[in-house]
N, C-alpha and C positions, 0 to 999 in steps of 0.2 A: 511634482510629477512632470517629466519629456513627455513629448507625444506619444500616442500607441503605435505597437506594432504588435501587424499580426504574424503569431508566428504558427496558427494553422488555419488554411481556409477552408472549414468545412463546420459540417451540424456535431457539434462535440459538447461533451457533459463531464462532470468530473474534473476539472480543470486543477491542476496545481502546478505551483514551481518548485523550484529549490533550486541552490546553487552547490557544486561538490566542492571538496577541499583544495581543489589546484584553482576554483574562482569561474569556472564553466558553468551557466544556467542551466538548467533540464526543464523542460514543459512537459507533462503530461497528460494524456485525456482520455477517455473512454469513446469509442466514435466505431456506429456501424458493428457491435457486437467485438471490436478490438481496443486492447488494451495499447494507447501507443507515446512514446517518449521522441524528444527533441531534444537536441543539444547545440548551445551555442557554436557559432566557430571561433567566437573568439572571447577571454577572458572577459570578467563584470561587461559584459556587452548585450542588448535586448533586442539589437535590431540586425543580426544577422544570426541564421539557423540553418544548420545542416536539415539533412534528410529526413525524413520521419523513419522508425524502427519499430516497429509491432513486436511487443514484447509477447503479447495471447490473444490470439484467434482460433475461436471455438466454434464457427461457424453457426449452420443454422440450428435452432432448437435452442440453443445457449445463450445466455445472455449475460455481460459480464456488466457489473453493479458497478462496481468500485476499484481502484487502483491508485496506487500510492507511490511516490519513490524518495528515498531518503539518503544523503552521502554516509559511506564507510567513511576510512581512511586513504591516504594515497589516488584520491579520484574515484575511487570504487564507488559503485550505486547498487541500492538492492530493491526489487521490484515487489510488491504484494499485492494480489491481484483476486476479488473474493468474484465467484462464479455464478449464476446458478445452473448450475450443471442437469438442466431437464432430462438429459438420457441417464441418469443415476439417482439412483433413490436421496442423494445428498450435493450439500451444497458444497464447495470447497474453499478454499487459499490456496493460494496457486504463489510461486514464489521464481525469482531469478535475479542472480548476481552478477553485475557489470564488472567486469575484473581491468577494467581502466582501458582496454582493448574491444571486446567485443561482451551481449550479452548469452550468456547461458543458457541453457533450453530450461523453460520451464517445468518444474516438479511439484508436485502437491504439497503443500506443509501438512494439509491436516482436513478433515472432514467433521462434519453434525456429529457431537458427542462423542468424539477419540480424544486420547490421551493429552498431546501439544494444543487442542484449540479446546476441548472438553463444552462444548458449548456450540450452536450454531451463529455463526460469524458475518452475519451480513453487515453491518457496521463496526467499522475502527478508527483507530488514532493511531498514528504511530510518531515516534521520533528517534533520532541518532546521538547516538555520545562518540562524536568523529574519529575524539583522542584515543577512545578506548575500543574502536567498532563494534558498538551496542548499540540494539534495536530494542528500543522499548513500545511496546505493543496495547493498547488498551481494545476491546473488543464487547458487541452485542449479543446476546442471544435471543434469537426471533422466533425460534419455535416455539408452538404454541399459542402464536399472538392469537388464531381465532378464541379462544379461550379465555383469554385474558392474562394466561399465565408469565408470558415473555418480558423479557427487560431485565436480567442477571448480566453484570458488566465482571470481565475477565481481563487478567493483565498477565503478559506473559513479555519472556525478553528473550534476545539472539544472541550468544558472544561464543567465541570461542569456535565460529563457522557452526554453531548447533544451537538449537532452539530449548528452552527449558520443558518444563511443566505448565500449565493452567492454574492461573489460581484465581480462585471467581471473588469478588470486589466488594459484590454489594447483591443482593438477594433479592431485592424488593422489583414489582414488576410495573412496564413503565419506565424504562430506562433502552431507550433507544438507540444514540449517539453521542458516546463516550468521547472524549479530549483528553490526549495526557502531552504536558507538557513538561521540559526539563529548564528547573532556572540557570545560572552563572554557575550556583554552586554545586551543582547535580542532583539536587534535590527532584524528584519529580510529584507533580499534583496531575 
């Protein structure tokens, strides 16, 4: 490892990278109730970073948990951004597409027990199949934890600029933070 740099100076949680298909780093983090991304300025490079960009800002009462970002193809990036959305009886995903220019406003993917997430979504995994721009999604369900009920893991994917169906994984409860990863051969576990 080089030495570090920072590429945000402030109280930040949620921290990840990734790099998109043209070889631009992305930082992301959770900071202050917003969801927000970094991009290099210049190609495989760690120590120089444009501006920060607030993909979701929900102000006060809301509080966003988690946020992800993963390359399409062509530079593209797509955001997914889980909420708790205090002024609604549900929690959400919240979702937005980097089109290699600018990012998208964000839109809801899905809410506690609808159709696309069928499950309450406060933790995930996700990953990209760049060649193909596919998002593979693995996903928690939290309701109920006072109960003891909660921990049904859900997997769902993106292609085709549209999101599938919910299909629940595994039933047993106690299943918190799901991992899905794709190997060489696209195989995913």
């Amino acid at each position: 490892f080089g030495a570090a740099t920072a590429a945000v100076a402030a109280t930040v949680f949620d921290v990840s990278i990734t790099q998109d298909t043209s070889g631009y780093l992305w930082a992301s983090y959770v900071s202050n109730k917003s969801f927000t991304v970094r991009k290099s300025t210049n190609t495989n490079d760690p120590t120089a970073w444009g501006s920060a960009t607030v993909i979701a800002n929900w102000g006060s009462g809301n509080v966003v948990y988690q946020g992800y970002i993963v390359p399409l193809g062509s530079g593209n990036m797509y955001a997914i951004v889980y909420d708790d959305n205090t002024g609604l009886s549900q929690d959400t995903m919240n979702v937005s597409l980097f089109n290699g220019t600018s990012w998208a406003a964000v839109t809801t993917l899905g809410s506690v027990g609808t159709g696309t997430l069928a499950g309450r979504d406060a933790n995930f995994s996700m990953v990209s199949n760049t060649g193909a721009s596919t998002i593979y999604l693995a996903y928690s369900d939290t309701s109920g934890c006072g109960n003891g009920s909660c921990g049904r893991i859900y997997f769902n994917s993106y292609a085709s600029a549209a999101w599938g169906t919910a299909t629940q994984l595994q039933s047993a409860t106690s299943n918190y933070d799901p991992a899905i990863v794709e190997d060489s051969s696209g195989n995913l576990y």
